[in-house]
mmCIF file of the N, C-alpha and C atoms, coordinates in Angstrom:
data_MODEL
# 
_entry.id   MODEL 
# 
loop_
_atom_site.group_PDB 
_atom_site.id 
_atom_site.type_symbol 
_atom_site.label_atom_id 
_atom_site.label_alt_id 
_atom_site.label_comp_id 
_atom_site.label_asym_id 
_atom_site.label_entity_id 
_atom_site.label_seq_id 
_atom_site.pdbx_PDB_ins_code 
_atom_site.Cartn_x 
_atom_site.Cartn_y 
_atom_site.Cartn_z 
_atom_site.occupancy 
_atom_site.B_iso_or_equiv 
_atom_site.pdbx_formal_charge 
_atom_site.auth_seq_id 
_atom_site.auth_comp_id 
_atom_site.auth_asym_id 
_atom_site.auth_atom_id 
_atom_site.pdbx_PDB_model_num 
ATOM 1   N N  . UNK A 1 1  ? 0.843   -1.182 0.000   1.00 0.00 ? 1  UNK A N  1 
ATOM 2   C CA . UNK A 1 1  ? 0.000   0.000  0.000   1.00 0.00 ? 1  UNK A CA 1 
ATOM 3   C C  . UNK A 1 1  ? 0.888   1.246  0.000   1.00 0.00 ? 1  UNK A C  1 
ATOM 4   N N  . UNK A 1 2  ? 0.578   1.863  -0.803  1.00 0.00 ? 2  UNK A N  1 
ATOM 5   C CA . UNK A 1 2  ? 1.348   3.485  -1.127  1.00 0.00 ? 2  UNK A CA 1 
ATOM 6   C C  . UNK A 1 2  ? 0.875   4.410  -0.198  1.00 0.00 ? 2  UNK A C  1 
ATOM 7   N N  . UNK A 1 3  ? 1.507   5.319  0.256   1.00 0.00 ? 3  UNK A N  1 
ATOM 8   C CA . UNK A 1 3  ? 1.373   6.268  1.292   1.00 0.00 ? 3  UNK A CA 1 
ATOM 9   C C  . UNK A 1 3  ? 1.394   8.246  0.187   1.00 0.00 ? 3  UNK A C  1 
ATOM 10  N N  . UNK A 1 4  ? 0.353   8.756  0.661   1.00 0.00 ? 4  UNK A N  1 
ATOM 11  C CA . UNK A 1 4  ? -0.184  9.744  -0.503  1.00 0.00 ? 4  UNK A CA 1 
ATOM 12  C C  . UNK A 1 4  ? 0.338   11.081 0.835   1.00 0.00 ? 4  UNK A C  1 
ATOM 13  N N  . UNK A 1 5  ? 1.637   11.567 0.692   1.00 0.00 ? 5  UNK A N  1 
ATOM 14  C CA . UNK A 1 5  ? 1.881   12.741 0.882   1.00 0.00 ? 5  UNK A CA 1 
ATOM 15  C C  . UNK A 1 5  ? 1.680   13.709 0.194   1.00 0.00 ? 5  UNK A C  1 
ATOM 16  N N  . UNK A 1 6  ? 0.339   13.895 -0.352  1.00 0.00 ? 6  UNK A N  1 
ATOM 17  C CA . UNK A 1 6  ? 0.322   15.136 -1.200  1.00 0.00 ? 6  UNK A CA 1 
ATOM 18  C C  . UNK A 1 6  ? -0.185  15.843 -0.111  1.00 0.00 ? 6  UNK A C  1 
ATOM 19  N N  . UNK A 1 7  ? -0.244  17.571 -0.219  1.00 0.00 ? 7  UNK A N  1 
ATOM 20  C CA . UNK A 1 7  ? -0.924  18.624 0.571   1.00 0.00 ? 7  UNK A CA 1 
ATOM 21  C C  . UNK A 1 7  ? -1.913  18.765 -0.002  1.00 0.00 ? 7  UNK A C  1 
ATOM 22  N N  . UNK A 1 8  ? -2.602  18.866 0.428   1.00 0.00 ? 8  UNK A N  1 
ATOM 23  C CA . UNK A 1 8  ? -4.002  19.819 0.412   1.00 0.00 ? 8  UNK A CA 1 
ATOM 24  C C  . UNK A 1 8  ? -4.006  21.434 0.612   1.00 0.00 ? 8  UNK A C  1 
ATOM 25  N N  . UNK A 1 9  ? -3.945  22.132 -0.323  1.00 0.00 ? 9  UNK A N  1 
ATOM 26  C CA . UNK A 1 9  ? -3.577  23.435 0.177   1.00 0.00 ? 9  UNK A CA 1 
ATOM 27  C C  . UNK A 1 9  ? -5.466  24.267 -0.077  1.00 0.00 ? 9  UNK A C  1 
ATOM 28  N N  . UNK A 1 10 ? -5.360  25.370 0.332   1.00 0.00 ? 10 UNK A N  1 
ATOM 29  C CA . UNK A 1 10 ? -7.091  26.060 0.315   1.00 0.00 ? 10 UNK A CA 1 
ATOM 30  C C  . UNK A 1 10 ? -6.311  27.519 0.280   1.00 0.00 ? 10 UNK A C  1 
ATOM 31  N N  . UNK A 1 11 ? -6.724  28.168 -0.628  1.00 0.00 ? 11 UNK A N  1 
ATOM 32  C CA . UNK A 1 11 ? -6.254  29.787 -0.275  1.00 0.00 ? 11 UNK A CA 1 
ATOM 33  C C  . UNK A 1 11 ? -7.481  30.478 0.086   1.00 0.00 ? 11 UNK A C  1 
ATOM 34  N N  . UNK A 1 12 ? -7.209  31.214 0.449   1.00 0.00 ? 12 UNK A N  1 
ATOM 35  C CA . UNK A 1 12 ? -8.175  32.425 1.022   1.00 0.00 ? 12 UNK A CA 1 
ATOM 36  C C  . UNK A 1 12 ? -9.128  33.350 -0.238  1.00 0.00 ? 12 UNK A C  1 
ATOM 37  N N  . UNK A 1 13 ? -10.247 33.840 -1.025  1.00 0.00 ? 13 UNK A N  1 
ATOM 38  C CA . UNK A 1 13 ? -10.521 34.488 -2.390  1.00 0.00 ? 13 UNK A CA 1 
ATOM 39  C C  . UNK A 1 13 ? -9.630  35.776 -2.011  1.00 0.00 ? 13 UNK A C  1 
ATOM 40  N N  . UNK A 1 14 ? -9.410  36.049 -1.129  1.00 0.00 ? 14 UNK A N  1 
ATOM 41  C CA . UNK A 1 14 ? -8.572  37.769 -0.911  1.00 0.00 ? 14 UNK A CA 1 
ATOM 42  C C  . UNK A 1 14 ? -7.477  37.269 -1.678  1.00 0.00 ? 14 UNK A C  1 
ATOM 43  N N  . UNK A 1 15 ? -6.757  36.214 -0.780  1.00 0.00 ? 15 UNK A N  1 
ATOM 44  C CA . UNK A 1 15 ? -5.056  35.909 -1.677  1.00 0.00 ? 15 UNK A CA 1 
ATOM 45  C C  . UNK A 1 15 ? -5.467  35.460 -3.590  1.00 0.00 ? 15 UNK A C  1 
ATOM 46  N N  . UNK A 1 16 ? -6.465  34.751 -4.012  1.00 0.00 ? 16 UNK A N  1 
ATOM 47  C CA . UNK A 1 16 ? -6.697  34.182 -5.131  1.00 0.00 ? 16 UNK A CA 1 
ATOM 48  C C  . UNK A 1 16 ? -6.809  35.501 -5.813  1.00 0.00 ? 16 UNK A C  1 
ATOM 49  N N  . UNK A 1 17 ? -7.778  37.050 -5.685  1.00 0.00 ? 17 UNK A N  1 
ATOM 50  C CA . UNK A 1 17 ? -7.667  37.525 -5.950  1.00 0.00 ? 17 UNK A CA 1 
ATOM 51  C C  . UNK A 1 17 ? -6.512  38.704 -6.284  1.00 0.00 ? 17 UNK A C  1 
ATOM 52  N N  . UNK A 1 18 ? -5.711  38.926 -5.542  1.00 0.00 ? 18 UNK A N  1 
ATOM 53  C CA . UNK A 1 18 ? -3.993  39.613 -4.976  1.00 0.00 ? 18 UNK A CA 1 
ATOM 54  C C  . UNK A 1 18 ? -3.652  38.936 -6.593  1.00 0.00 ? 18 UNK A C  1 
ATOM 55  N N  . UNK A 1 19 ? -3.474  37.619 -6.539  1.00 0.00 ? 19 UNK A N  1 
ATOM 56  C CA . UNK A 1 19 ? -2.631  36.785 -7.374  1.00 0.00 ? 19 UNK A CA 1 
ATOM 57  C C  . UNK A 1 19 ? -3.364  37.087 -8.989  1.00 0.00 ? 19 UNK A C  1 
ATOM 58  N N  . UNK A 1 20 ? -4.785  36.779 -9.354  1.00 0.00 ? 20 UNK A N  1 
ATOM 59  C CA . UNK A 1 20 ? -5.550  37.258 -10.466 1.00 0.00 ? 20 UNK A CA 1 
ATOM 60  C C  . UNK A 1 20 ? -5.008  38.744 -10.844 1.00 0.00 ? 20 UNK A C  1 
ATOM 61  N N  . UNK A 1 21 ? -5.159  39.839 -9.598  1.00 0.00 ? 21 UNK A N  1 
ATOM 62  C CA . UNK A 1 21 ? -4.737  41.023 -9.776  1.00 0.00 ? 21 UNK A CA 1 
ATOM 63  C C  . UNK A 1 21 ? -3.317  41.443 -10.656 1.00 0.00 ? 21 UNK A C  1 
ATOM 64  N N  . UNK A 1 22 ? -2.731  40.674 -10.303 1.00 0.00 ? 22 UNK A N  1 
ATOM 65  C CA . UNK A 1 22 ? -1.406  41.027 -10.537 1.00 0.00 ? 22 UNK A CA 1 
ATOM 66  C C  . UNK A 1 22 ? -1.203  40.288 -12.024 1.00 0.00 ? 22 UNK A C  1 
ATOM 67  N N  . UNK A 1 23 ? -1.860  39.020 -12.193 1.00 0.00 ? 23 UNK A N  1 
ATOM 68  C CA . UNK A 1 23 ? -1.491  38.908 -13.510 1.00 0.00 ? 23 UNK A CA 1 
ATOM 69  C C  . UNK A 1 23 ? -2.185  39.558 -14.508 1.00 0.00 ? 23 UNK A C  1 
ATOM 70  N N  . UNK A 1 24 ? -3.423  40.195 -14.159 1.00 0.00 ? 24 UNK A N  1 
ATOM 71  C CA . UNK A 1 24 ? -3.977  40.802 -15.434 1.00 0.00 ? 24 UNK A CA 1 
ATOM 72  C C  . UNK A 1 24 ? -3.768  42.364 -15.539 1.00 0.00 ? 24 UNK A C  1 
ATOM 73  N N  . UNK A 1 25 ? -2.986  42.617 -14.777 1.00 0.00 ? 25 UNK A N  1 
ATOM 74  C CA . UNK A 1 25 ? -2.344  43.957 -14.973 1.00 0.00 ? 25 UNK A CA 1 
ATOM 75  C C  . UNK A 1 25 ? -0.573  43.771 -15.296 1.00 0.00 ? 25 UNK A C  1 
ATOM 76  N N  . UNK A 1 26 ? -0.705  42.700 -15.851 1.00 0.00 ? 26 UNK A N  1 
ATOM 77  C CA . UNK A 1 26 ? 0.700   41.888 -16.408 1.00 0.00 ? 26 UNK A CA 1 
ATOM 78  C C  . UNK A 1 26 ? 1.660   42.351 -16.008 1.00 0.00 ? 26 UNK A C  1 
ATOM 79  N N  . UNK A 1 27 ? 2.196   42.474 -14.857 1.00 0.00 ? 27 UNK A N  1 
ATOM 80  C CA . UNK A 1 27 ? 3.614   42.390 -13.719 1.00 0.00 ? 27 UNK A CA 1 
ATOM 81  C C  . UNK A 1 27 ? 4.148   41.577 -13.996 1.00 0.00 ? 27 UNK A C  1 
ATOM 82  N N  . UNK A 1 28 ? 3.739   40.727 -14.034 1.00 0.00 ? 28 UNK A N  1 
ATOM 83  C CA . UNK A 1 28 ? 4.349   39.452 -13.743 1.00 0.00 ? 28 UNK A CA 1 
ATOM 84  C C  . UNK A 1 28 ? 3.181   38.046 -14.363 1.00 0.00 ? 28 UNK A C  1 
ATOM 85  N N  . UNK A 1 29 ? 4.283   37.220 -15.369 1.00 0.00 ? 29 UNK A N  1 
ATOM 86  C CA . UNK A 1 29 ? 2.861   36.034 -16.310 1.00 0.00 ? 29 UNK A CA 1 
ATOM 87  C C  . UNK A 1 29 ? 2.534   34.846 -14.958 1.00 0.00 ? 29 UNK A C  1 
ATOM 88  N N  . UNK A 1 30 ? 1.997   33.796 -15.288 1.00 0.00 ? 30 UNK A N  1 
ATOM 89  C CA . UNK A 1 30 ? 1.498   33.351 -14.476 1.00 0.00 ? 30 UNK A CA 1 
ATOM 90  C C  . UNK A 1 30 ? 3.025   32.169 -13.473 1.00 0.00 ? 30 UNK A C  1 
ATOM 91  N N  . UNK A 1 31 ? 3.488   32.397 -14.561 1.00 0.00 ? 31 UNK A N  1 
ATOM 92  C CA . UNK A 1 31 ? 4.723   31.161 -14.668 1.00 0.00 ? 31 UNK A CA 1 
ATOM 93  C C  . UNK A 1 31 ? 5.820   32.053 -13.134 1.00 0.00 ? 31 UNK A C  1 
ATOM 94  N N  . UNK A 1 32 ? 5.619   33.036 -13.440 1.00 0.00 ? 32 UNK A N  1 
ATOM 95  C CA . UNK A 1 32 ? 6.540   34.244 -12.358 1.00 0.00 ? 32 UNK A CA 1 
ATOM 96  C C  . UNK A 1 32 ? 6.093   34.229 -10.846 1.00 0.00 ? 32 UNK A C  1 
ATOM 97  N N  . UNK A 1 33 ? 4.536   34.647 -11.346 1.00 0.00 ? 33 UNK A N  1 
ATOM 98  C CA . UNK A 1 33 ? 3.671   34.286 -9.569  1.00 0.00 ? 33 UNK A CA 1 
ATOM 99  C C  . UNK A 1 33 ? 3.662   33.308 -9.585  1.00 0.00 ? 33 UNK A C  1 
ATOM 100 N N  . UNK A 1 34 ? 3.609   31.932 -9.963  1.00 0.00 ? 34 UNK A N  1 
ATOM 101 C CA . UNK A 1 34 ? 3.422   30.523 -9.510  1.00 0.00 ? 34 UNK A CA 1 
ATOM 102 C C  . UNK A 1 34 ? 4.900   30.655 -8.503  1.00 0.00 ? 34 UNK A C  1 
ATOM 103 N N  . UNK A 1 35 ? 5.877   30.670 -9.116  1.00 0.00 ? 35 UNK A N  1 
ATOM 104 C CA . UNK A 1 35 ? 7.457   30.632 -8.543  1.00 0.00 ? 35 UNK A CA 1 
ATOM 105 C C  . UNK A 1 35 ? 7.391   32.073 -7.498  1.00 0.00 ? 35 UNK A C  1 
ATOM 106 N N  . UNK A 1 36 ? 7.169   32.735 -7.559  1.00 0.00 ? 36 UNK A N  1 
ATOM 107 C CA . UNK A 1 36 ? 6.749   33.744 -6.234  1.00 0.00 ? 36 UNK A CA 1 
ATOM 108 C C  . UNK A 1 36 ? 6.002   33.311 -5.376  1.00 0.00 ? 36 UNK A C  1 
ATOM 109 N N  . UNK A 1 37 ? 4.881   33.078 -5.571  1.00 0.00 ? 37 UNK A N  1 
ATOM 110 C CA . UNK A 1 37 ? 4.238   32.353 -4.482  1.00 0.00 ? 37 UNK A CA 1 
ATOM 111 C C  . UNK A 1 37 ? 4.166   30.939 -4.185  1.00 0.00 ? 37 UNK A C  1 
ATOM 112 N N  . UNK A 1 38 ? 5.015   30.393 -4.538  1.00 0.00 ? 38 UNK A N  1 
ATOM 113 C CA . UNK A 1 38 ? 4.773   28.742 -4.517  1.00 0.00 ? 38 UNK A CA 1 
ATOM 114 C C  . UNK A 1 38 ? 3.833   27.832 -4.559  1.00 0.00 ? 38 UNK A C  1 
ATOM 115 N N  . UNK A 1 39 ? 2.899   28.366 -5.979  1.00 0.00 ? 39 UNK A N  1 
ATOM 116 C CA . UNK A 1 39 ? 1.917   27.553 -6.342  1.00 0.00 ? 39 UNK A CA 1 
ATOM 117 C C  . UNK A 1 39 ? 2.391   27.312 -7.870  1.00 0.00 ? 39 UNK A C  1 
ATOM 118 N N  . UNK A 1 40 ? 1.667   26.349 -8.387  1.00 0.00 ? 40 UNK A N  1 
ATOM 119 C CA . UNK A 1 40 ? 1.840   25.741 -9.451  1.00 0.00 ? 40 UNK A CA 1 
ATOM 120 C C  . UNK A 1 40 ? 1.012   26.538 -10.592 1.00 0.00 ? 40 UNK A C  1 
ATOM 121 N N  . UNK A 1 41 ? 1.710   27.033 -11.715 1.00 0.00 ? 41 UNK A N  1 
ATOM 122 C CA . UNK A 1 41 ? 0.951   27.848 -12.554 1.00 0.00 ? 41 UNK A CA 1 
ATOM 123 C C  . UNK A 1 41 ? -0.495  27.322 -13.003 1.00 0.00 ? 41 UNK A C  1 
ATOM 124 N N  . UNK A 1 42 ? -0.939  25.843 -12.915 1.00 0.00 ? 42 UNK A N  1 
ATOM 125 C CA . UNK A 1 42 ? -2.023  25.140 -13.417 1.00 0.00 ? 42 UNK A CA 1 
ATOM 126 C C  . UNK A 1 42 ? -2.937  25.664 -12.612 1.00 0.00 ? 42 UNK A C  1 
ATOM 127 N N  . UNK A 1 43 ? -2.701  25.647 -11.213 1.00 0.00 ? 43 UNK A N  1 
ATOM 128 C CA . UNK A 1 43 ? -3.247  25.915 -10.157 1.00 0.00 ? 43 UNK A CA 1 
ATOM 129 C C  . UNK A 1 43 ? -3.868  27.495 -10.601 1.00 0.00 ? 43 UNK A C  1 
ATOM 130 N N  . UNK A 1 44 ? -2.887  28.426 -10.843 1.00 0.00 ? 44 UNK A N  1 
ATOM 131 C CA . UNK A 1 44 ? -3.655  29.709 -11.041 1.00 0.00 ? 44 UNK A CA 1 
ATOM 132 C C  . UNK A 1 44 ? -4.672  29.507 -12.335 1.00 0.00 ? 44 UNK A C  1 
ATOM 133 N N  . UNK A 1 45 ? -4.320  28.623 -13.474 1.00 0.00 ? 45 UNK A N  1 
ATOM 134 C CA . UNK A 1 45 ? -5.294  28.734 -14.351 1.00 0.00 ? 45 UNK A CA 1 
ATOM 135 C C  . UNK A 1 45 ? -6.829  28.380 -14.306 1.00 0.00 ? 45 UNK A C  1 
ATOM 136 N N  . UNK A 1 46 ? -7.189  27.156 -12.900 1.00 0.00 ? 46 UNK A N  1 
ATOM 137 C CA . UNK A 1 46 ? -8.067  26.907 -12.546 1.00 0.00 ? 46 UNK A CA 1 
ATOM 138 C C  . UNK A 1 46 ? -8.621  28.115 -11.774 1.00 0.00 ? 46 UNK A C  1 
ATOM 139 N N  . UNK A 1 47 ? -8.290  29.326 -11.182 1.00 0.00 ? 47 UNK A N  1 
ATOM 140 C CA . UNK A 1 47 ? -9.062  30.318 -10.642 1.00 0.00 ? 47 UNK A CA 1 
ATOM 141 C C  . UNK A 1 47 ? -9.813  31.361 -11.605 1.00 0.00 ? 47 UNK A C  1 
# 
């Protein structure tokens, strides 16, 4: 039997939004905030 260390992470809509904010006023593409904030760029495309 395999043992499933994945996280479960939940953000807050304030932080989801911060993060939306910033890419559509193009600072920074999604690939930049994923590696800034340590989420996975897929992850932002699902918000």
């Amino acid at each position: 039997m395999y043992k499933n260390d994945k996280v479960i992470r939940r953000y807050s809509e304030s932080f989801k939004l911060k993060i939306l904010d910033e890419l559509t006023t193009g600072k920074l593409n999604k690939y930049q905030l994923g590696k800034a904030y340590g989420i996975n760029p897929t992850t932002i495309n699902e918000w």
